[in-house]
TORMAR-495463 format. One record per atom (N, C-alpha, C): residue in one letter; x, y, z. Coordinates in steps of 0.1 Angstrom, whole numbers, plus 5000, padded with zeros to 4 digits. Atoms other than C-alpha are relative to their C-alpha. Last residue first. Layout:
<sites>
aXYZ/...
</sites>
This chain:
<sites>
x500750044988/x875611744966/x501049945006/x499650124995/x876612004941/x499449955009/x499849994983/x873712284932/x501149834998/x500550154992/x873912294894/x500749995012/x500849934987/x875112674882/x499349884999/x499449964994/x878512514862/x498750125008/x499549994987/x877012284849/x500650065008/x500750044990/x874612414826/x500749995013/x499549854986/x877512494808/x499250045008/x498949994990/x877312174788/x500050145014/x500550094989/x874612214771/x500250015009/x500049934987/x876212454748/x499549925014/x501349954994/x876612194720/x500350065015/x499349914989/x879412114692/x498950045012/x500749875000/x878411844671/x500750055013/x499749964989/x880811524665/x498950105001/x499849835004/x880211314631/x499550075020/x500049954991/x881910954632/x499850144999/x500049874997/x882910774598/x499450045013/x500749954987/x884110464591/x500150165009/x499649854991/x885810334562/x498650005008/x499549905010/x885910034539/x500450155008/x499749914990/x885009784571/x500650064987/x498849904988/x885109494547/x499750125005/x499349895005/x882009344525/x501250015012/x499849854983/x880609024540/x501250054995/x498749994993/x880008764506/x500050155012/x499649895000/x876008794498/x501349975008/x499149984988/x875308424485/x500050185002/x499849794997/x872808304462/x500549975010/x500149924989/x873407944447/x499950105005/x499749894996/x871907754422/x500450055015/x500349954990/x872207354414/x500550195002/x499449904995/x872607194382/x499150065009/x501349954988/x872106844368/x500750125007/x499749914994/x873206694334/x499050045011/x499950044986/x872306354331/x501250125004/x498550005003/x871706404293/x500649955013/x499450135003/x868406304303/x501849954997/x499650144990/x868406504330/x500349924987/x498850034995/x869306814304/x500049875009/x499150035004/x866206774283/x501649995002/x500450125002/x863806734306/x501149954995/x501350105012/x864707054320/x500649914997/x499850185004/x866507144348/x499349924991/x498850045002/x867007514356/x500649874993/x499849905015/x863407574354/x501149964990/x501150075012/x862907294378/x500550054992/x500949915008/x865307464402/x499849884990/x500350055009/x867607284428/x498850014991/x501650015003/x867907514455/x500649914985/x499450065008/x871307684477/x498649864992/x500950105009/x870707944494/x500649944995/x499550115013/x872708194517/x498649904996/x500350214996/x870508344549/x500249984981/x501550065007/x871608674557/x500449865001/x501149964985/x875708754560/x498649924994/x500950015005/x879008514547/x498750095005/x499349975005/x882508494560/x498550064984/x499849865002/x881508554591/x500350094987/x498849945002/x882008234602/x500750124997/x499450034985/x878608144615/x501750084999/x500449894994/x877508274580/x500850015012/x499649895009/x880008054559/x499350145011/x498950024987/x878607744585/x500950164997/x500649964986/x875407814571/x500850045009/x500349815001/x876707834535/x499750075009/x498649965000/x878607454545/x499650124998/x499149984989/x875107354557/x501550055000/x500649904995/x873507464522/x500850025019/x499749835005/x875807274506/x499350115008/x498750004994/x875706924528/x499850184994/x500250014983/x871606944528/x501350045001/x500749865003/x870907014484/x500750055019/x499449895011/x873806764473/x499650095006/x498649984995/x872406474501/x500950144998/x499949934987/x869106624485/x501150025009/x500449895001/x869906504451/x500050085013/x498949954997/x871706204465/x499850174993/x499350024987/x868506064480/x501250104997/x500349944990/x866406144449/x501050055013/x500950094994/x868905904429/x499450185007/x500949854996/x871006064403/x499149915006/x501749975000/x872705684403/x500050135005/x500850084989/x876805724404/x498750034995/x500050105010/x878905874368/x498949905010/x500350015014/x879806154390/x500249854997/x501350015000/x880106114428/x499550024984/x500050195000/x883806094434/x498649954995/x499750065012/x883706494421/x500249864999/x500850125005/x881206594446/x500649944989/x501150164995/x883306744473/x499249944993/x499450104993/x886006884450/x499049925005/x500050105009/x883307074427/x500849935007/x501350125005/x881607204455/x500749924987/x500550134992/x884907344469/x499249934997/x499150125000/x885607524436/x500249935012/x499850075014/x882907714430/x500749875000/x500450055000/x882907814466/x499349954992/x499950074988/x886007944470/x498849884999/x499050085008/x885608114435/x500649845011/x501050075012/x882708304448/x500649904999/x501650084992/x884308384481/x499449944989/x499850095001/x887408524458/x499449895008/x499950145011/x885108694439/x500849935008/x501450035003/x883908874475/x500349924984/x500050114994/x887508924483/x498149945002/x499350095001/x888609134459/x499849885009/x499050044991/x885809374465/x500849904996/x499049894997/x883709594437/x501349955009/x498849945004/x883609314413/x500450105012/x499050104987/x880409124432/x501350084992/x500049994983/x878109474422/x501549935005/x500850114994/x878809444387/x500550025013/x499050074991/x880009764374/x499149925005/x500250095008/x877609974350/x500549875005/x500950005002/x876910284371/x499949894994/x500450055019/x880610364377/x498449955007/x501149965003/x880910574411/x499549934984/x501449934990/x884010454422/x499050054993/x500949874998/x885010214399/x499750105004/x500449904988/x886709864407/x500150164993/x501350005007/x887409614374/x499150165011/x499649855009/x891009594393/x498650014989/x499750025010/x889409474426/x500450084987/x500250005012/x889509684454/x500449884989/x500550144997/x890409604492/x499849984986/x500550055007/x893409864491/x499349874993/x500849905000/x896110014510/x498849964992/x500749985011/x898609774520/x498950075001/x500750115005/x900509864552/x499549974985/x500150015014/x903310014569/x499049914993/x500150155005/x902910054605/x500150034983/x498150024995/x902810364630/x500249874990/x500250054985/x898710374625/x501349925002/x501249984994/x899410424589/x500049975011/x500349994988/x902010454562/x499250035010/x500049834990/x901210374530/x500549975011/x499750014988/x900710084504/x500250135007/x499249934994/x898810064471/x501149975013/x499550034980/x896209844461/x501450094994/x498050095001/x894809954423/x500550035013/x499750084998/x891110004415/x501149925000/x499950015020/x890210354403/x500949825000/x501349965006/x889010454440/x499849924984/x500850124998/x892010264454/x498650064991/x499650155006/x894710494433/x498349905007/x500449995010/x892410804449/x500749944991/x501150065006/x892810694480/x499449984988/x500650124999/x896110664485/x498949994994/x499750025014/x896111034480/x500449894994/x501049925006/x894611094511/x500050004987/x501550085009/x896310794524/x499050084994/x500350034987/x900210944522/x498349964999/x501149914991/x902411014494/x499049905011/x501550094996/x905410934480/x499250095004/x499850074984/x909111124481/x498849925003/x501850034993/x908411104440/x500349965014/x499849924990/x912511244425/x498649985013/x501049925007/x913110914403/x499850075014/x500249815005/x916610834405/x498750105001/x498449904995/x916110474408/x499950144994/x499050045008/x912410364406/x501350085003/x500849955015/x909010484422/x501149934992/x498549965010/x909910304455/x499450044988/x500650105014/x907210304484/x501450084992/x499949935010/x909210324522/x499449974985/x499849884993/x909410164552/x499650074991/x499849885007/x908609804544/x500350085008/x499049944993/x907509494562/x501450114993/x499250045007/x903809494556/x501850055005/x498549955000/x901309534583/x500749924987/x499550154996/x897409424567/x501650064999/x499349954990/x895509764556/x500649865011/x500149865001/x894009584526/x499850045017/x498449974999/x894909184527/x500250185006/x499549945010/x890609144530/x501350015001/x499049904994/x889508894551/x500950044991/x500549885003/x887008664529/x500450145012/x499249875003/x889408404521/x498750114998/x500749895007/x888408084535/x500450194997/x499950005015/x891607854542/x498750084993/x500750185003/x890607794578/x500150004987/x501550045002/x890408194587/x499849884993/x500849904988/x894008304599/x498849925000/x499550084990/x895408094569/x499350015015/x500650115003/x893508304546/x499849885012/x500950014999/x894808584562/x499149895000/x499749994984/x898508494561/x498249985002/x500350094994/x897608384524/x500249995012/x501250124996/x896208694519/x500449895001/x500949974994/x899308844530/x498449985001/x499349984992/x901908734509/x499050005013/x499950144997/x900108734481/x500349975012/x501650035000/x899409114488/x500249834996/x500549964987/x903209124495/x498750004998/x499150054984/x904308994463/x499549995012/x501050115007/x901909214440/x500249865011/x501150024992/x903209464456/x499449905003/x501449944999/x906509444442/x499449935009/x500750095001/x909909424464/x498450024992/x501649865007/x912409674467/x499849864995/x500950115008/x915309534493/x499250084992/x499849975015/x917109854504/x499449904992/x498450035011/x918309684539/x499950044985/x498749954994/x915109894559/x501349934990/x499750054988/x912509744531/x501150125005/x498950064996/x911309884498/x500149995016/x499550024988/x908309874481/x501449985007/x499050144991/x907009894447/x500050115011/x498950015005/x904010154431/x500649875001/x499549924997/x901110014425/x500350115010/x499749914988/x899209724421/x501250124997/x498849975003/x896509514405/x500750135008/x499449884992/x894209314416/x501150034995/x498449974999/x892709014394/x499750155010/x499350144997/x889708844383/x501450025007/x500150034991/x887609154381/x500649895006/x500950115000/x889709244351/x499550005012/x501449994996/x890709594347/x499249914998/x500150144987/x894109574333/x498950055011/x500950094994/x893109754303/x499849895011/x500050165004/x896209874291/x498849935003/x499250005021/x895310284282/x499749815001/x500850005008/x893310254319/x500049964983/x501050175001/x896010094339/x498849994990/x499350135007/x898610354323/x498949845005/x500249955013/x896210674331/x500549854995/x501350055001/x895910554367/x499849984982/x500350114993/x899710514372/x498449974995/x499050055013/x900510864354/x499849834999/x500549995014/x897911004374/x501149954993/x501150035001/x899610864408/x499650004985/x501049954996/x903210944396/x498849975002/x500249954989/x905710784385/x499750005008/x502349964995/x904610594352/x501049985017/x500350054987/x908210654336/x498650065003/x501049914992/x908210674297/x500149975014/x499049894998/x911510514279/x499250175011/x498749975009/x910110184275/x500650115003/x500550025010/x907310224304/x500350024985/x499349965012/x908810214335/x499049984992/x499649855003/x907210184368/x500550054990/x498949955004/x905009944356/x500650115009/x499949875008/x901409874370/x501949955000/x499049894998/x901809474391/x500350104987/x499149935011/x899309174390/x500350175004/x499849864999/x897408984411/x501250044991/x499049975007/x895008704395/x500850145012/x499749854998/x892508514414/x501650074997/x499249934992/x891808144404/x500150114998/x500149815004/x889007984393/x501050055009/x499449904990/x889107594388/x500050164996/x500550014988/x887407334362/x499950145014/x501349985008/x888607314325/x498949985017/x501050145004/x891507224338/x498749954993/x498150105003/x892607584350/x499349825002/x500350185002/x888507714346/x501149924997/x501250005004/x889508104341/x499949864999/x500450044990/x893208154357/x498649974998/x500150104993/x893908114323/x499849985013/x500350105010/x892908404306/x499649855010/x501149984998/x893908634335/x499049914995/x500950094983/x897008484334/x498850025001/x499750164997/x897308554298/x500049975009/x500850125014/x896508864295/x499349885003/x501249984994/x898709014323/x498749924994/x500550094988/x901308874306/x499349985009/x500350155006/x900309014272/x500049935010/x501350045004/x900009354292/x499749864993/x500350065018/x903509314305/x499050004999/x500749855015/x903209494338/x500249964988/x501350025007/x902809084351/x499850184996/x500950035017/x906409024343/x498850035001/x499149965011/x908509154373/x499650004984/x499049854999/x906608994401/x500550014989/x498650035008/x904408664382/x500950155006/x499549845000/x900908644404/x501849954993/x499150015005/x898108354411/x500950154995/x499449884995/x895908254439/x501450004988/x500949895006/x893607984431/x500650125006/x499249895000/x895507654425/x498950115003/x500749935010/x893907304432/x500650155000/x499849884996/x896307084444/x499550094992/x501150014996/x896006704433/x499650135008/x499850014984/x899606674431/x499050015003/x499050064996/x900206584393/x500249995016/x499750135008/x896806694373/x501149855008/x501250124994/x896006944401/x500749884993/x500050024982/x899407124397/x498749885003/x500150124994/x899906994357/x500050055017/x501050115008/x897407294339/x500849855009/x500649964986/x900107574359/x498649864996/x499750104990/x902307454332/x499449985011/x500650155007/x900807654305/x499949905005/x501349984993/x902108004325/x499149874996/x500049904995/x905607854312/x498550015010/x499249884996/x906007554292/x499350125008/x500449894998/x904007234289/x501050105008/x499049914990/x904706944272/x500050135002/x500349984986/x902106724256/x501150045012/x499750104992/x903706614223/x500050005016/x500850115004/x901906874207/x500149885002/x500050065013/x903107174227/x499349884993/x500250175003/x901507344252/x500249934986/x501850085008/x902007704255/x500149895003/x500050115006/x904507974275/x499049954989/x501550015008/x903208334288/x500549824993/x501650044989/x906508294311/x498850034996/x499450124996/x908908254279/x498849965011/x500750145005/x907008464258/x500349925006/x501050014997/x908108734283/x499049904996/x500649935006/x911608694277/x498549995002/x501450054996/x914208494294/x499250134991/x500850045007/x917508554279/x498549994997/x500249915013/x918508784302/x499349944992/x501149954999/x918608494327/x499250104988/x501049895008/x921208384310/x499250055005/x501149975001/x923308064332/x499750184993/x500449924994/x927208064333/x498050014993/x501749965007/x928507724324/x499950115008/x501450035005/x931807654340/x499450074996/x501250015019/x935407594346/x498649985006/x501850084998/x937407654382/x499250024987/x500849955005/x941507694379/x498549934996/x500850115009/x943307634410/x499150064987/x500949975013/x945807834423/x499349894997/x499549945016/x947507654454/x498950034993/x499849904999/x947007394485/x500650094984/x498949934990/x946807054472/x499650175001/x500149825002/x943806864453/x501250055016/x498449925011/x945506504444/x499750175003/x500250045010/x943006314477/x501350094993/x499650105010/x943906224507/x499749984983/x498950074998/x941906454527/x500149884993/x500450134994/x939006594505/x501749935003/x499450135008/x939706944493/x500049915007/x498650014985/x937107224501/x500349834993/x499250105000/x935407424474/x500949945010/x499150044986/x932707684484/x500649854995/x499850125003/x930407854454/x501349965009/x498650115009/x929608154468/x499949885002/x500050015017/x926408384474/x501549964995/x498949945008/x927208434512/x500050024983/x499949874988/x923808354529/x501350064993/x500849925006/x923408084496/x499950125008/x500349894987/x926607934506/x499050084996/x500349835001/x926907654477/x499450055011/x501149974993/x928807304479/x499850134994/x500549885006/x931607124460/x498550025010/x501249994996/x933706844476/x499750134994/x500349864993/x937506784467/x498349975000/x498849914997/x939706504454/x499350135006/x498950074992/x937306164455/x501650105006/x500550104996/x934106344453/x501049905008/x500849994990/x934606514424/x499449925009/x500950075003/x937706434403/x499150055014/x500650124986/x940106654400/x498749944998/x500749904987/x940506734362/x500249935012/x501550034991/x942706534339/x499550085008/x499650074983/x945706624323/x498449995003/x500650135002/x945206714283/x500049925012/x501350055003/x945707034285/x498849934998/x499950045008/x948707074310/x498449984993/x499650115000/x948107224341/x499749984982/x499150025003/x948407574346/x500449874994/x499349915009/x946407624373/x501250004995/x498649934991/x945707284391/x500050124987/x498749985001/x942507214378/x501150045002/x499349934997/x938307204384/x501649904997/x498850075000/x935307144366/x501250065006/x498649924995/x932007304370/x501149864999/x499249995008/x928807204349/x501750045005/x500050155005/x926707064376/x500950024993/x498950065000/x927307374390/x500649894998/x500650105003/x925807604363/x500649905012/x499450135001/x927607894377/x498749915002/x500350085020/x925308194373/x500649934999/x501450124998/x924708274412/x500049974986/x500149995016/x928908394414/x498049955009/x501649985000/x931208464446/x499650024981/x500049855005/x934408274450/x498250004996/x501750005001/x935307974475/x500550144990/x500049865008/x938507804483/x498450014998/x501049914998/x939407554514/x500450094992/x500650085004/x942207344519/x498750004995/x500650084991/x944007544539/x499049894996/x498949964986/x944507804513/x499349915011/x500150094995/x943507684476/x499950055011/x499050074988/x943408014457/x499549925006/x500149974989/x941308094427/x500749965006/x498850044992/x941508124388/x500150035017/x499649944988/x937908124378/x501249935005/x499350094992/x937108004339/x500550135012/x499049954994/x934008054320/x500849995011/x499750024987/x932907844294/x500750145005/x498750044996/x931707954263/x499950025018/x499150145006/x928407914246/x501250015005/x498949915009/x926708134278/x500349904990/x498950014996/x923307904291/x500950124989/x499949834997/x919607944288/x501950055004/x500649925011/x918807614273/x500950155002/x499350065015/x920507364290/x499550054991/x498250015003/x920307574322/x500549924990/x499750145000/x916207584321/x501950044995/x498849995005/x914507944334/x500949824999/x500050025016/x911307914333/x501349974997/x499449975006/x910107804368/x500250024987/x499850005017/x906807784378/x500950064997/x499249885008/x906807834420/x500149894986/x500150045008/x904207724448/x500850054983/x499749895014/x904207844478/x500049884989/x498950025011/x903507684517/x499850054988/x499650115006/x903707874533/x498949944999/x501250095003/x904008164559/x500049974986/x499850105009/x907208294576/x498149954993/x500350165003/x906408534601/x499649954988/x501650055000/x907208914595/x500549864998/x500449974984/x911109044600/x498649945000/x500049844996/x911808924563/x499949995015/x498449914998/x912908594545/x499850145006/x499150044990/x910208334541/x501550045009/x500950124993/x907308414523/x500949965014/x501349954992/x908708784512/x499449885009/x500049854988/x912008664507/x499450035007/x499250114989/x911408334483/x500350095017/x501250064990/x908608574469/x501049895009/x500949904995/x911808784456/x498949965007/x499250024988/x914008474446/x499150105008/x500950044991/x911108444420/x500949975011/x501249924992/x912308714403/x499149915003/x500750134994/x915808544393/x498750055005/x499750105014/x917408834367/x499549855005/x500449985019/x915909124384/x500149894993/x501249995004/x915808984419/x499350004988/x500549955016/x919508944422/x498749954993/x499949914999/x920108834457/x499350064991/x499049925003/x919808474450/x499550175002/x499949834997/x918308184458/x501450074999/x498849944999/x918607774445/x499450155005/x500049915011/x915207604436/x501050104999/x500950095012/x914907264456/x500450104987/x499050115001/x918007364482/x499249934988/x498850005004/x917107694484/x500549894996/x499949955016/x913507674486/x501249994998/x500750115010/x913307384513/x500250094987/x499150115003/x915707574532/x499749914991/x499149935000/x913707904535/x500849904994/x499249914990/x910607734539/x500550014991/x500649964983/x907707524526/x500450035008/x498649964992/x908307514485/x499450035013/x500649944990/x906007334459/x501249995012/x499850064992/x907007264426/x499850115012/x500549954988/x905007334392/x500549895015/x500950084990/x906707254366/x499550065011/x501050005008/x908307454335/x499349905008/x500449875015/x912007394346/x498549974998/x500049864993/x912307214383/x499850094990/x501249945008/x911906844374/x499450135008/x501049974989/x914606704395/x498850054996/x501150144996/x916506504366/x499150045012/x500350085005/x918206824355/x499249904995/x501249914999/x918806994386/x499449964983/x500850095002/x921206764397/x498950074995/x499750115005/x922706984420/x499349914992/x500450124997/x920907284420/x500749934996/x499349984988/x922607664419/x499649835007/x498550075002/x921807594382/x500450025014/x499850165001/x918407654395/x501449955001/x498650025001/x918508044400/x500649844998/x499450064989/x914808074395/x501249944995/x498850065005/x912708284369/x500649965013/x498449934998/x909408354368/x501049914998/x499450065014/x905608204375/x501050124999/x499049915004/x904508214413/x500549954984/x499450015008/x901408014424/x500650084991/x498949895011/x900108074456/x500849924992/x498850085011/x897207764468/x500850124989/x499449925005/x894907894496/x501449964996/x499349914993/x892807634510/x500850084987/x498949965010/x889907404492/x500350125008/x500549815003/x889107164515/x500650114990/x498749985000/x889506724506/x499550145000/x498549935007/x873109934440/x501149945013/x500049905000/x870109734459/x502050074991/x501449945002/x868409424453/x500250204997/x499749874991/x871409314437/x498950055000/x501649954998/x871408914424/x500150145007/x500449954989/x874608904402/x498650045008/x499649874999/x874808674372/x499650075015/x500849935004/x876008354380/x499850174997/x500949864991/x879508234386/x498650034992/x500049835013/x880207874376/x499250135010/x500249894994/x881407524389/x499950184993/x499549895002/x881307194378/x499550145001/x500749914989/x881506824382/x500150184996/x499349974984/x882206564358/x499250145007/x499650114992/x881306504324/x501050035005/x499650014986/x879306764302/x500249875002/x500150154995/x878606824262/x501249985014/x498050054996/x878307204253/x499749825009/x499949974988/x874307264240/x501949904999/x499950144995/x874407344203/x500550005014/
</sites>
């Protein structure tokens, strides 16, 4: 039975191979974020939503930061977008999980600290601070706390990672011990089910489930999506991959995802230990990139890939008008060094053996022409020599050309459903698209001469009536510069010159 249509919509074909409002670049991060470092965090709708961050200051003060990667791992894209030697670039998009009236300690914990000058501070990022209370040490049980506001001021030093109390002239807080109460946030708790979420039955959406209200609530189509720290979970991998598949029942977004270095008690090291573990899990969607090892910076930071290839096509992107067919792959990163894991003895290797991660479809990084870069245009479905592999899989940025122009055509015509199918707006449909595939060439982002055709075949009788109507496109997206070779010969020729009369 034919599937019943209303509204606009966009789909990949199969590949033609003779031979073997715009839509920009929307990162959306799912993880954990230091919130309780939010005032009010509560009523700001920051657990299990999608909020959008456009610096340094805007994250900290919407989503709190913290040092501690492992147990906040979306402090780590807070870094890469807006925290290294490389320009800033934005804006982001972050799915928190972590919720402070869920993920909390049951007992308070209490900090005895000094007043001095009116001014105390101690270092924490798991104070809830909504939940802080403070007391003269020592004071009676039943005495009252300062009051906030009228006896002291509360802030957070995200550059220092402390909570900073200073006492408000005229109020009861004096020089002296004080003792500070609160909530200490779980991260631990979090668990992988947490960011694979669902949708419950009273229409509330947790985790990767949430990514369903960005358009719904900001009108922001998503197509660039990645979880550091969670997506070597094969279930998490899964599941984004799942869902970046028609988000709304509409949108296509591009998954990157991150190999393990651990593997419960196994370390995946080593190249072959790397390939073997993407093959066993099957992360080998063409919907995604996936990466290996990590990365560390000059201060010891270690950051995944996954990260920095976001990171970097949206630099790119940006570069080219929100079209994404400039590959991220050999694009400076700001690193020194790849990280296998603590202890582990792997000094790295270099692009000869680079290559043979990209061959089998997983970005890398190296050092290269004095520069640290990514290594790898590949999608993770990528082959070398497979015989069965759909052509548009081999590059990551040829689906995300597809997916670009999936989901532009459905933006520009979605005011236009439910209007007269008139001749006129048939053509309007056939003129604008074909000029935006034209403009695709001009730009580079496209070669040949694109199409775009409204087929008879395609349209029978019995879809107009339904007032279904669909239009094909052929496109060949413009591969990357993959390599370039140069062959020299050696020839006597030359020694001619030396018996030629000068003049």
């Amino acid at each position: 039975m034919a599937e019943y249509k209303h509204g606009v919509y966009g789909n990949l074909s199969d590949s033609v191979v003779e031979s073997m409002v715009t839509v920009s670049t929307v990162p959306v991060y799912f993880g954990t974020a230091p919130v309780n470092l939010v005032r009010g965090y509560a009523e700001a709708d920051i657990v299990n939503a999608p909020v959008r961050l456009t610096s340094l200051s805007d994250a900290r003060a919407r989503m709190g930061d913290s040092s501690d990667w492992e147990a906040f791992t979306l402090c780590e894209a807070i870094a890469a977008h807006y925290n290294t030697t490389a320009e800033a670039v934005g804006p982001i998009y972050f799915v928190n999980v972590l919720d402070p009236d869920k993920h909390r300690a049951k007992k308070e914990t209490v900090e005895v600290i000094g007043l001095v000058n009116g001014t105390a501070s101690f270092a924490t990022d798991r104070a809830i601070l909504d939940t802080i209370t403070i007391a003269a040490e020592g004071a009676d049980e039943g005495a009252q706390p300062y009051a906030e506001g009228a006896d002291y001021t509360l802030a957070y030093n995200h550059n220092a990672g402390k909570v900073v109390i200073t006492a408000k002239e005229g109020g009861a807080m004096a020089d002296g011990n004080i003792a500070v109460s609160f909530f200490e946030v779980t991260p631990e708790a979090i668990t992988s089910e947490d960011i694979i979420g669902y949708t419950s039955d009273d229409g509330q959406y947790f985790g990767i489930d949430a990514l369903q209200l960005l358009y719904q609530e900001q009108f922001v189509v998503p197509n660039l999506l990645a979880a550091p720290g969670w997506t070597d979970d094969p279930e998490v991998y899964s599941r984004l991959v799942k869902v970046a598949q028609k988000i709304n029942g509409h949108w296509d977004a591009f998954v990157v995802a991150d190999l393990p270095l651990q593997d419960g008690k196994s370390a995946v090291d080593t190249i072959d230990k790397a390939i073997a573990w993407k093959d066993d899990n099957a992360y080998d969607s063409e919907r995604s990139a996936v990466c290996w090892p990590q990365v560390s910076d000059y201060t010891g930071r270690v950051f995944h890939l996954s990260t920095l290839y976001v990171v970097e096509s949206l630099r790119a992107d940006n570069d080219n008008d929100g079209v994404p067919f400039e590959s991220c792959s050999n694009k400076a990163i700001p690193v020194c060094r790849q990280h296998f894991g603590d202890g582990v003895p792997n000094r790295g290797f270099d692009q000869v053996r680079a290559n043979g991660l990209n061959e089998r479809g997983i970005t890398t990084a190296i050092g290269w022409a004095g520069e640290w870069v990514l290594w790898g245009p590949h999608t993770a479905a990528y082959r070398f020599g497979s015989t069965t592999m759909d052509a548009r899989s081999i590059f990551a940025t040829a689906i995300r050309m597809l997916f670009h122009i999936t989901n532009y055509f459905q933006l520009e015509w979605a005011t236009t459903i439910d209007e007269p199918m008139t001749r006129a707006l048939q053509d309007r449909i056939i003129n604008r698209e074909q000029a935006k595939l034209d403009g695709y060439v001009t730009q580079g982002a496209l070669l040949g001469k694109p199409t775009v055709v409204f087929d008879q075949a395609n349209n029978p009788d019995s879809s107009i009536m339904e007032g279904d109507f669909r239009w094909d496109i052929s496109v060949t997206p413009t591969p990357p510069l993959k390599s370039a070779s140069v062959y020299v010969a050696y020839t006597d020729e030359g020694f001619s010159a030396y018996f030629e009369d000068g003049e």
